[in-house]
N, C-alpha and C positions, 0 to 999 in steps of 0.2 A: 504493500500500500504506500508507505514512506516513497519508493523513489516514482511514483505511479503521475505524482501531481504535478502539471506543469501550468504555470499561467499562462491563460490568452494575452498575446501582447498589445492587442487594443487596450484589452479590461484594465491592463498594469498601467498603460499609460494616460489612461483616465483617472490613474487612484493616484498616481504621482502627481497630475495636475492639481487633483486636492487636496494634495496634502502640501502643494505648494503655497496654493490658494490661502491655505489655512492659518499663514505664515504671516498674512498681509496683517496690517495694521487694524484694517477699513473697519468699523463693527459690521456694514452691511453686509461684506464678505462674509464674514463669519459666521452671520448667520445664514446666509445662502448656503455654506460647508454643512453645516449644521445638519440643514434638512436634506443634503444628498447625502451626508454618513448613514441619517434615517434610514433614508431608502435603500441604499445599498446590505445594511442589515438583515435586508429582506431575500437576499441569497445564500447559501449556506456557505458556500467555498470566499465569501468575501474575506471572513477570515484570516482563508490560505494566504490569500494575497498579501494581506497587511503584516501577517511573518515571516512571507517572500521578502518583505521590501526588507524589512528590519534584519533578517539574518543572511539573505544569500544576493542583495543587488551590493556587492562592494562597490560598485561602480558610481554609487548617487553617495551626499552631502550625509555627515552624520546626524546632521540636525533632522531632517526629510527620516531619514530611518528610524531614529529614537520617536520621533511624533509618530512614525506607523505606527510604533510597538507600544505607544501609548493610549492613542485610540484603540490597538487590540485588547487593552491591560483594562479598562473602561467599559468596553464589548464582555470581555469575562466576566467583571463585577454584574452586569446588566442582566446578561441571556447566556451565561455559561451552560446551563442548565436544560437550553434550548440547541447548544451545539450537535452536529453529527459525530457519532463517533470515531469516523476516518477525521474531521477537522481535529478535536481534538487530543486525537493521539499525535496530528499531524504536527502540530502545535508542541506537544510535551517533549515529542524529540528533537524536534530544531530547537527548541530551549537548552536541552541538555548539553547536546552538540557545541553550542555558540555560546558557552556561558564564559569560554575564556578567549573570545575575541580581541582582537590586539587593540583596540580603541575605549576607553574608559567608561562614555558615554553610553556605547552600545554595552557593554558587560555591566553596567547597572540597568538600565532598563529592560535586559532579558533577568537579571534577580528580581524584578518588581514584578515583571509579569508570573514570575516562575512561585513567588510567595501568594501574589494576588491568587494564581488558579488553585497553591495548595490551602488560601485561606476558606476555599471556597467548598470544604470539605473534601479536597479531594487528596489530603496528604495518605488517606486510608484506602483512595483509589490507586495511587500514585507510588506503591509499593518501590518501585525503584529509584524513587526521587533523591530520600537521603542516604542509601549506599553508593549512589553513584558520585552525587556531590562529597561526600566526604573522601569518595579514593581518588576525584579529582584535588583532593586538598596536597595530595603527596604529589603531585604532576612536575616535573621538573620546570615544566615551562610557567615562570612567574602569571603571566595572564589566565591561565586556566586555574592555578591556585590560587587568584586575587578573588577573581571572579568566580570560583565556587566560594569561596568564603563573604562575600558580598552577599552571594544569596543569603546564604544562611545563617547570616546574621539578620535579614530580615524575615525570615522565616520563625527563626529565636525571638524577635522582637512581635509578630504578627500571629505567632500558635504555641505561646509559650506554652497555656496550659495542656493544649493535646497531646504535645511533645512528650508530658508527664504524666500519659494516663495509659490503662490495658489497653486502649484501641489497637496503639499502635506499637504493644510486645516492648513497649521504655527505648524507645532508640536512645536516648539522653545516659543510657546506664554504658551505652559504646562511644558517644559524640563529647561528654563532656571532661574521661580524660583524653581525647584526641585531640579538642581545643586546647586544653591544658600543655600539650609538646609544642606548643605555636606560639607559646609565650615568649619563647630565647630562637624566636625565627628572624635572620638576619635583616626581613625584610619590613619596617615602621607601620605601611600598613597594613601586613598582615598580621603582628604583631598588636597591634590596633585592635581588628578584626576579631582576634581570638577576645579579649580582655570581652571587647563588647557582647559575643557570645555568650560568654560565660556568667554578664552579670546579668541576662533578662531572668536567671535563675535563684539570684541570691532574695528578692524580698519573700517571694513566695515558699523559698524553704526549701526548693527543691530535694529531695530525696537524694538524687546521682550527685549533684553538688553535694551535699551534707558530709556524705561517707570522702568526698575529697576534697574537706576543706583544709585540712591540713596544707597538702599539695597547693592547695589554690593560694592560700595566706601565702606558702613560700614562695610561690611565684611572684606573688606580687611583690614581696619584700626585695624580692631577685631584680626589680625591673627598675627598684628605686634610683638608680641612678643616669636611667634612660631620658639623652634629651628631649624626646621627638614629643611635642606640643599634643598630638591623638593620644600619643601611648597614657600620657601624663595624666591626662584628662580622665580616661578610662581607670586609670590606676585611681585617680583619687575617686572616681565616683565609686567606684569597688569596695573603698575603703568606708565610705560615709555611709553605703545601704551596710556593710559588714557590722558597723558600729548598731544597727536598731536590732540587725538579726541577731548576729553572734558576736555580744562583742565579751563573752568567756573565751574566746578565742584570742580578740584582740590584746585583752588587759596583758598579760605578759610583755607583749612588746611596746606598749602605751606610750613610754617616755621616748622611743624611737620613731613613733608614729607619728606621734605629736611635733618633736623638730620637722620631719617630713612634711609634714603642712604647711607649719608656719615658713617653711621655706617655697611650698610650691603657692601658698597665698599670696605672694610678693613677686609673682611670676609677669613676665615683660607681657607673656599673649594672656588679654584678660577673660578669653576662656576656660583658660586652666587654672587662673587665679579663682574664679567664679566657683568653678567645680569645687576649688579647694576648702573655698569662704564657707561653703557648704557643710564641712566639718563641724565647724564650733556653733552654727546653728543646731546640728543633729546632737551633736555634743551634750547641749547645754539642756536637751531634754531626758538626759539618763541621771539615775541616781546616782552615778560615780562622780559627776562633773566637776564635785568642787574637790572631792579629793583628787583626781589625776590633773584637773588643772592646774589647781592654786599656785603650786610652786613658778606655773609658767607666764602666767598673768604680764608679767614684768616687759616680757618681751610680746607677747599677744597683743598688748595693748594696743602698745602704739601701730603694730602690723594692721588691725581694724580700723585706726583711726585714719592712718595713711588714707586706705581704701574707700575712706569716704569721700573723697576729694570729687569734684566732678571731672571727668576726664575729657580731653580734646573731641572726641567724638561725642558724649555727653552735652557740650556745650555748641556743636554745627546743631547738632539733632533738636537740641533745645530754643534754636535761634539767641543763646544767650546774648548775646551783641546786640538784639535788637530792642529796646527799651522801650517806643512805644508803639503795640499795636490796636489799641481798644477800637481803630474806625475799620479793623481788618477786617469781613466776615468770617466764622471759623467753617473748616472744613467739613462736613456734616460724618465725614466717615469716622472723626476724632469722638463723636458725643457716646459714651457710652451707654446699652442699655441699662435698666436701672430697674431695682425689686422691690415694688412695695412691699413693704412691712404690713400685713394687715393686719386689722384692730384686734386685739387680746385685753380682755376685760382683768386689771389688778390689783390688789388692795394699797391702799397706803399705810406706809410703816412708819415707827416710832422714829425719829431723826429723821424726818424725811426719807423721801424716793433717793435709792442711789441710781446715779445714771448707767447703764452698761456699759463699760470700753470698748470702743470700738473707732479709738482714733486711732489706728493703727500706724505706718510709715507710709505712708500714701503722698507723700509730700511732692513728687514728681510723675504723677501717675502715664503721664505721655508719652515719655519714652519707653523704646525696647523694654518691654515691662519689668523683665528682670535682667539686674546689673551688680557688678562688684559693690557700687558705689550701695544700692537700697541692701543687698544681700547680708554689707558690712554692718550695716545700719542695725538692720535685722539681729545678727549676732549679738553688737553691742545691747541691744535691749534685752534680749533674755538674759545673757550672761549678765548685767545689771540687777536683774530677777533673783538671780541664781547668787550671786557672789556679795549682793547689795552694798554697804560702804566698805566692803573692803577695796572694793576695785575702783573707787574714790582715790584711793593713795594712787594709783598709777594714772588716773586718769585728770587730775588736778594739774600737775604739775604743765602736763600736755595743754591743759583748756585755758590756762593763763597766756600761753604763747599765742596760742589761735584765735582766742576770740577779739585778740587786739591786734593781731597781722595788719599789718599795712594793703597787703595784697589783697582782693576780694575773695579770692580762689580759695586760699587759705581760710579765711573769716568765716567763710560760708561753713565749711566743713565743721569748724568748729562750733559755729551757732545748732547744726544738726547733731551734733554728737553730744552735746547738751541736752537737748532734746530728745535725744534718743536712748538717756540714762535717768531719763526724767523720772520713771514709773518705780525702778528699781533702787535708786538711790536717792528717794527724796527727802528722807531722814537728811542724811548725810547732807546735801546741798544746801540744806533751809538755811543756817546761818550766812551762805552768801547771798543767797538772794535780797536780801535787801541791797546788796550792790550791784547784782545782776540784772535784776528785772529792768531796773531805769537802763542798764547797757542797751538791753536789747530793745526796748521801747525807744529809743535814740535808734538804732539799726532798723526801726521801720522805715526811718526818711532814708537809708543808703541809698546810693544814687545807682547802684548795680539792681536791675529788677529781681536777680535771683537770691540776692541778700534779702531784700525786704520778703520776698515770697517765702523763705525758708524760717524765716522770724516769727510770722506769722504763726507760724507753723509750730516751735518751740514754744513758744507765747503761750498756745493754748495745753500746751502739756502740763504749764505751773499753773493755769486757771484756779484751781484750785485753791492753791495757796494767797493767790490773791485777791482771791472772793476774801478769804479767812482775814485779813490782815484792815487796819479800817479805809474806808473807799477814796478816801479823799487821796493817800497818799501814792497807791497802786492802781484800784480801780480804775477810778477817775484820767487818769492820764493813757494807762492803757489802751479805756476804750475810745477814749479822744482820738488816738493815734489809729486806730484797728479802723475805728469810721472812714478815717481819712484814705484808707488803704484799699476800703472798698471801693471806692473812688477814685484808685489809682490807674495811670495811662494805660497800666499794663495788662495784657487779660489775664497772667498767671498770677499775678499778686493781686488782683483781684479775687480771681475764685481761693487761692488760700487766704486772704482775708475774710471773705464770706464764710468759708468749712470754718475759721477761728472762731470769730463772733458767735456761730452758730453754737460752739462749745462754751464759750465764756457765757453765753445767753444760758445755758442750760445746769451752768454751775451759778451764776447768781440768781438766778428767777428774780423773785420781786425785789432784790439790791436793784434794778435797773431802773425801775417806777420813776422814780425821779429823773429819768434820762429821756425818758421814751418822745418825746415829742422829737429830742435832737436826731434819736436814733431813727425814729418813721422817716425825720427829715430827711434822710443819708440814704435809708433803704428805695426809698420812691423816689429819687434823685437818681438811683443806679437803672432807675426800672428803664430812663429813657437814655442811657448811656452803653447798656449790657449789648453785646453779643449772645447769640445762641446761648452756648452750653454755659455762660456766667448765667444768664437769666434763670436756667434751671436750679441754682445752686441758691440763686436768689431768692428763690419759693422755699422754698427749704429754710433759709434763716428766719424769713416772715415767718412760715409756720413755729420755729423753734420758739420764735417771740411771743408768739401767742400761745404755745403751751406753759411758756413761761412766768409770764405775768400775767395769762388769766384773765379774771375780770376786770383789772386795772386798763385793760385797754379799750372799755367800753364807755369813753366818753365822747361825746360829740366831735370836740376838734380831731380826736386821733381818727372818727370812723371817716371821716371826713378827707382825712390824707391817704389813707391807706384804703381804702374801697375804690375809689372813681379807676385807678392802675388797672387794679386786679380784675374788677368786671371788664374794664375795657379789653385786655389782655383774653378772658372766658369770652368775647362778643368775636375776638377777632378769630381764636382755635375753633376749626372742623371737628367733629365729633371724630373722625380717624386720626386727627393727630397724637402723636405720644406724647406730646407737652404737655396734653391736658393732665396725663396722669399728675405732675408735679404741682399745678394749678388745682389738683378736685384734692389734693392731701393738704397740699398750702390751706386752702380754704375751710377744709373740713376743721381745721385747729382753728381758723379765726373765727370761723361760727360759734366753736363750743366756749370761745372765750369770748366773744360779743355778749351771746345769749339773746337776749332782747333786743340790742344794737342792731343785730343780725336781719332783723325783719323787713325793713326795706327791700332787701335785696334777694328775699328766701325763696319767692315763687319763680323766677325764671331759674336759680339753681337747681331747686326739687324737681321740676317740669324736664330740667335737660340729666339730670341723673336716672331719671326715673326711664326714659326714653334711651338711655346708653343700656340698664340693664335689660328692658325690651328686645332692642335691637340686637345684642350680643346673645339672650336665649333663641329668636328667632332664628339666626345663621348658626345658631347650632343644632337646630333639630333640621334645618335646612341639609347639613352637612352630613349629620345621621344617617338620611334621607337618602340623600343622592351626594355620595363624597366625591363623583369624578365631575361635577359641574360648581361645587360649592365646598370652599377652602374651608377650614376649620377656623372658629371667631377665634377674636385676640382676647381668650375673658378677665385679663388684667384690668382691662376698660370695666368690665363689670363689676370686679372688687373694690376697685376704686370709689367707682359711683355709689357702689353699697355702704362703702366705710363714711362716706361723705354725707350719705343720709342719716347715717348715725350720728354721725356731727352736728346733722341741723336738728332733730331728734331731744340729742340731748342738750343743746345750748338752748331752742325755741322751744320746751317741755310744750306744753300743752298746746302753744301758740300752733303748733303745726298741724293740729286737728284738720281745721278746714284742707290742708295739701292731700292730708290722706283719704278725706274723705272721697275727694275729687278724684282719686285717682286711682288704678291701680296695683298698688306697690304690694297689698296684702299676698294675690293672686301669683305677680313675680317673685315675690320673697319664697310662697311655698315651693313653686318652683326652683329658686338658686337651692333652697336647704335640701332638694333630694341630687344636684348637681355631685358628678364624678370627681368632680378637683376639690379636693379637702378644703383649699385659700377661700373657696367660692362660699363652701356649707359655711366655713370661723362665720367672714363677715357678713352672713345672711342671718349668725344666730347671734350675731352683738347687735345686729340690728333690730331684731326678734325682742329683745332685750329693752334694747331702746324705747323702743314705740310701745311697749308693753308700760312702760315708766308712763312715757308724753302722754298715750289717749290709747287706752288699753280696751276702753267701748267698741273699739274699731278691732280689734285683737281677738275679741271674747267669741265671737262666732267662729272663728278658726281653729279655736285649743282643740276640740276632738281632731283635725283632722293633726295641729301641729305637734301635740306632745307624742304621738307613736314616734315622727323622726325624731326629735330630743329623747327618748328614749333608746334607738339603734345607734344614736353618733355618742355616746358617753364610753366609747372606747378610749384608754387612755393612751396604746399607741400615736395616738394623734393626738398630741398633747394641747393644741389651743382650739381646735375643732371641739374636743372635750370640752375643754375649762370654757369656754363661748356659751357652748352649750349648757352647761352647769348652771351656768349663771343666770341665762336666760330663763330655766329651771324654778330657780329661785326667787327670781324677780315678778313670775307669773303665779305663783304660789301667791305672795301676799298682796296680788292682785283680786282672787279667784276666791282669797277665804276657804271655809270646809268645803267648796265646791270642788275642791281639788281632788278630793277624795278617791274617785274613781281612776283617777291618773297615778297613786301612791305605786299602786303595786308596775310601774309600766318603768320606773322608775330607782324604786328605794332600791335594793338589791345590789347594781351595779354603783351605786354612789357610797356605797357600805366597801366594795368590795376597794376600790379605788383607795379613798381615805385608808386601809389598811395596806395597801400593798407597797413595799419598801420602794427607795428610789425615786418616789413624785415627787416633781417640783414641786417649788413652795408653794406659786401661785394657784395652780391645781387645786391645791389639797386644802387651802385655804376658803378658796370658791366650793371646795365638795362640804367644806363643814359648815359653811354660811346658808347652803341649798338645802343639808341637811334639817339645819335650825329651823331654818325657814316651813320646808314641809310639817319639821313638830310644833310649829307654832300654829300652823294652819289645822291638822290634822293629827292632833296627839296621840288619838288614841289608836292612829294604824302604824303611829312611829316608835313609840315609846316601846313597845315590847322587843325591839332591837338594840336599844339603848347601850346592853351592857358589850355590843357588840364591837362599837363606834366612839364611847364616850374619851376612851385615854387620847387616843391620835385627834381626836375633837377638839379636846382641851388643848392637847400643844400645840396644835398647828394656828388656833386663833388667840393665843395670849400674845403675841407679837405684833398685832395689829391695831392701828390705832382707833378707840373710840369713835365709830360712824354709825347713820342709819343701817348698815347693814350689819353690822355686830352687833346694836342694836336688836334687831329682831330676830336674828339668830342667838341671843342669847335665853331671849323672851322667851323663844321657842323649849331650848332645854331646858328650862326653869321648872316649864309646863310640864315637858315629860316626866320630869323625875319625879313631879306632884302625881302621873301616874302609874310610876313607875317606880320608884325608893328603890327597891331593892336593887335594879339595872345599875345603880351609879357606887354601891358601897363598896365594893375593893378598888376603885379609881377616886376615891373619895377626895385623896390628896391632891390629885390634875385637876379636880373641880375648884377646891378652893386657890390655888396657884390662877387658874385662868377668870376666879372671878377677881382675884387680887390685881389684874392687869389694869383695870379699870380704872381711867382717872375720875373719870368722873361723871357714872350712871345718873340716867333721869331719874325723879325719885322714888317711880313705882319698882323700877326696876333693883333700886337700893333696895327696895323691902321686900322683891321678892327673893334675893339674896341672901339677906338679913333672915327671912322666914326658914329657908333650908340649911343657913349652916347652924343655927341653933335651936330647928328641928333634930338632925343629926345631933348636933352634942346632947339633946336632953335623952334622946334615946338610949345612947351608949354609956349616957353617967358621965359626970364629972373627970372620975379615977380615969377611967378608957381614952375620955377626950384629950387629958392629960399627958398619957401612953402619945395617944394618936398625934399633937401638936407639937412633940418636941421631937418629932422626926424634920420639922417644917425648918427648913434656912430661917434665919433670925430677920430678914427685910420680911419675907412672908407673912411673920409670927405679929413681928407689928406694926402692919398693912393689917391686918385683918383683925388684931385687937384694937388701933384705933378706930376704923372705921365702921367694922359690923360688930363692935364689942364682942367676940369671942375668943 
């Protein structure tokens, strides 16, 4: 069959014109190629052709042949499955054949094609595939043993797992010491080649690797002093996956591995320094880290700080030269996509909300996304983590040089390494900051835009501290300057200015009130200055302001500045733009912080969210329907719109009656809560939740059809799905009163089971003991005989929460049970009294209902017993609870 096929020499020379064609610039062309490759597909032997061209026309351009073999490589992915069986055996052996072709270009694109057909299940058709490539490995002629080892290294990197199952009898238990003799091969990149083989095996634990890791360690220690940039690379990556798998292997040679690094970190090609920096990132997550490093700190230090420098290409790539671009459009392929966070219903705690970190080293996010320069950054921060002010001593002496360089290059570096030890050493640094902060506040006017943007940046790592400190001497000039910055010519110090505020906003909350006019004044000043992708970042600080301060921004001159933008900006976005998303989150925070302020402007919002989740269920059951005429919706647009009625919901409480009544939204809502994407059910059931609050008359027709799904979604795999639902749960309970009754059992069981199962989140379990409460307030007598099931994990999950309407009634609730129920609560006796001792300060019925059970209990047990029983209590407990309920 093999020597059987010959091309028509017409046919060949119609496929060579397009795959000339294909070459062109034109896009028209392109697409004209397009729809002839189509149709050409429609013969069997076209195939043959396209691995004619690639393997046996020497006579044509290599370029012309590697594109055959790529539109073949593309044809397999597509319709391999649809091939002839003479095509593709025709196919497997001119692969095998030509795989050490004297030209580079062509012996990698017959390995692509060669991994592509075996990824395509067919390494179990393909019986002969890896005995032959591996005895090509001993070939004397360099090209056939480059080029097998090319393949299969993509083969290794494309089937690791198959490689290592019975399918296919462990070829890996003959392949992986055969790589292993290729390591001391005179040739860099086959030498290369093997390393990379050998490491698609090491995170998964491979078996055939395990039994020869010994061999493998000493190979690699063997190669240490090899120049070749590939080899190096390879070698250190080997080293960093070895460090999570086995690093009982490595400890022995620890302090030899360790110089080895820090020597190849410092390496001229900053791809092997990259690889290396890699190290003390992996490093610094093992529990050994502070004993095998410590000693080397000394000299590590400085090797990361180096590293953070921006480097000559960093700074082309960056246009750092170019100071001001703000009238520049930005490139729309630069904007990243972006996730809302939908809404998770959570309690508030004693000291305030802590915010989550998640300012991570983001500080240059445009370039080649990762680089020496963020990698170093990177290290520096955990190892800060991990080492906290000891690594102060070595890092001082360094940050007095740099942060007052003359040079900017320098400065910069230094302002981020400050920054990037913020988190780790902030003990340690507090005493200078009162010299630092005004440094760096002075370095928001540097006249280099990448200084100011990296400032910015630092800035908001000490927020904190300088919330803490009084405002007039830190605050106050800070945010003078940070305003300023938002306003700056430049669009990168712009948007790090914005991400800053954003944070400083969220650590001072109402420290600002006193500012807010200046600051509206600054933000709505950018609205007609921003670029694209600043403008997005600029909804984002708006929103943070508003979840910040709250109601304080609900007076006339502020709604007054900050409204006329924002509508106008929602009047000007298409229901398919993505902007809206950051505009219906923006907003949704100023609604709830308006409240009332809000009303003006509520009915064309609710009218256009209401018609986005319309629109977005429609093209999905469209799509159900008929998938090859109608795309799947984008239902991010949906969650959004959903989270945003919950905003207006909860800021317009009742006032939103008339919207809903007019409309819809009940009908869609039941619909989003039986929706496949879990993001869609959270914010259908925080919405549920919502309007169950605002005008629950509107609500109450729906509970039989809605609590069966609030009873199927209280799975706590799905952790906010859950707790959404929970809530909403709860929140319809003390709506419904004893009407509830019939819904108890659809319900209690899985909210019982939750609250006891190790592991929940706080916020979960906090919402399961509040929904609990709730149902025994409503419903005593079908709850209370579970009491003793639930009451210990009850108690400690809500003593940490601060005094609200909803502790409140979940407390009310237990009171009630145990009035029908005493006996459920007497071996957790102590968790009760603890969780009513949290209370600052109950309403007064509920003082007495307190009052009524802990000196019901003591009169039962006698005096003597009570006595026994209260000197088990911590001493704050004992008199918390003798002052207040005198017992």
């Amino acid at each position: 069959m093999e020597c059987q096929w010959k091309p028509d020499e017409q046919g060949l020379q119609q496929i060579l014109q397009l795959l000339k064609e294909s070459q062109s610039p034109d896009t028209s062309t392109q697409r004209s190629v397009q729809q002839k490759l189509e149709q050409l597909n429609q013969y069997p032997d076209f195939n043959n052709y396209l691995i004619f061209v690639l393997t046996k026309l020497k006579t044509e351009d290599e370029a012309t042949r590697s594109l055959s073999g790529l539109i073949l490589k593309n044809n397999v992915k597509a319709h391999y499955q649809n091939f002839p069986n003479g095509v593709s055996d025709f196919i497997k052996n001119e692969c095998l054949q030509n795989i050490g072709d004297s030209s580079p270009l062509i012996r990698a694109t017959v390995g692509i094609l060669i991994t592509t057909i075996a990824s395509k299940g067919e390494l179990q058709n393909w019986p002969e595939l890896l005995p032959k490539l591996c005895l090509q490995l001993d070939s004397e002629d360099y090209n056939t043993c480059e080029g097998a080892f090319g393949a299969l290294q993509k083969i290794c990197e494309d089937s690791a797992e198959i490689l290592d199952s019975d399918m296919l009898d462990r070829p890996l238990n003959v392949m992986i010491p055969k790589f292993l003799q290729f390591f001391k091969h005179s040739s860099p990149k086959i030498r290369s080649h093997a390393i990379a083989c050998v490491n698609q095996f090491i995170i998964s634990r491979t078996q055939a690797l395990m039994l020869h890791i010994d061999p493998f360690i000493e190979n690699l220690f063997a190669l240490a002093g090899d120049e070749e940039p590939e080899v190096r690379k390879n070698v250190c990556r080997a080293l960093v996956m070895l460090l999570e798998v086995r690093l009982d292997r490595l400890l022995p040679h620890m302090h030899n591995i360790i110089e080895y690094m820090l020597q190849r970190t410092q390496n001229q090609d900053e791809n092997v320094a990259l690889e290396a920096c890699e190290f003390w990132l992996t490093l610094a997550e093992q529990p050994v880290c502070k004993e095998v490093l410590c000693g080397h700190l000394p000299k590590l230090t400085p090797v990361l700080v180096n590293g953070m420098k921006y480097s000559e290409i960093d700074i082309i790539l960056l246009k750092g030269d170019v100071e001001e671009d703000e009238a520049i459009p930005d490139n729309e392929q630069d904007i990243r996509p972006r996730f809302h966070r939908s809404r998770t219903v959570a309690q508030q705690h004693e000291g305030g909300d802590s915010i989550e970190e998640d300012d991570d080293l983001d500080d240059d996010e445009t370039i080649s996304d990762w680089n020496l320069r963020k990698c170093s950054a990177a290290a520096l921060d955990v190892l800060a983590n991990v080492f906290r002010d000891d690594l102060l001593l070595h890092i001082l002496p360094l940050l007095k040089e740099l942060l007052f360089h003359p040079e900017w290059l320098i400065k910069e570096s230094g302002i981020l390494v400050l920054g990037a030890i913020a988190e780790g050493c902030m003990q340690g640094m507090i005493p200078y900051l009162p010299e630092l902060i005004p440094h760096l506040v002075q370095c928001l006017s540097d006249k280099k835009a990448l200084v100011r943007s990296i400032t910015c940046w630092t800035l908001s790592r000490y927020t904190h501290w300088v919330v803490s400190q009084p405002p007039d001497i830190y605050l106050k000039p800070l945010m003078t300057e940070l305003l300023k910055r938002i306003l700056d010519s430049n669009k990168r110090v712009q948007e790090a200015a914005c991400s800053a505020f954003a944070t400083l906003e969220e650590e001072a909350c109402t420290e600002l009130v006193p500012y807010l006019a200046y600051i509206l004044d600054t933000l709505v000043f950018a609205f007609g200055k921003y670029q694209h992708k600043n403008l997005l970042i600029l909804y984002d600080a708006i929103g943070t302001l508003a979840d910040s301060v709250g109601h304080h921004l609900n007076k006339p001159e502020y709604i007054q500045m900050l409204m006329p933008p924002l509508i106008q900006k929602w009047n000007q976005l298409k229901d398919e733009d993505k902007d809206l998303f950051h505009l219906l989150e923006c907003l949704s925070s100023v609604a709830t912080a308006l409240q009332s302020g809000f009303l003006p402007y509520c009915e064309p919002v609710y009218q256009r969210c209401v018609n986005l989740v319309q629109k977005t269920l429609a093209q999905t059951v469209l799509h159900q329907t008929q998938p090859e005429f109608y795309e799947a919706s984008d239902k991010d647009f949906m969650i959004v719109a959903l989270d945003l009625l919950s905003g207006l919901a909860e800021g317009l409480g009742g006032n939103i009656e008339q919207l809903v009544a007019r409309s819809n939204i009940l009908t869609l809502m039941y619909q989003c809560m039986q929706d496949k994407m879990p993001e869609v059910r959270q914010s259908s059931f925080a919405l549920l939740g919502d309007l169950t609050k605002a005008c629950f008359r509107h609500v109450k027709p729906c509970i039989a059809n809605l609590m069966p799904i609030l009873g199927t979604n209280l799975n706590p795999e799905l952790i906010s799905v859950c707790n959404n639902a929970t809530w909403a749960i709860g929140e319809i309970s003390i709506q419904m009163g004893s009407e509830m009754q019939p819904y108890v059992p659809m319900v209690l069981q899985q909210l019982v089971e939750i609250i006891n199962r190790p592991n929940t989140p706080k916020t979960l379990l906090e919402n399961t003991a509040i929904t609990i409460g709730r149902l025994g307030y409503v419903c005593p007598q079908e709850v209370a005989p579970m009491l003793q099931q639930f009451i210990r994990p009850w108690c400690t999950s809500l003593r940490n929460i601060r005094d609200n309407e909803e502790k409140d009634s979940a407390f009310r609730g237990i009171c009630t049970m145990i009035t029908v129920n005493p006996g459920g609560v007497v071996q957790d006796f102590i968790f009760f009294c603890d969780a009513v001792a949290s209370w600052m300060n109950p309403k007064d019925d509920l003082r007495e209902m307190f009052c009524k059970i802990l000196h019901g209990f003591k009169n039962q047990v006698g005096d003597e017993n009570w006595r026994h029983f209260s000197d088990q209590f911590p001493l704050p407990l004992k008199e918390r609870l003798a002052a207040f309920y005198g017992v």
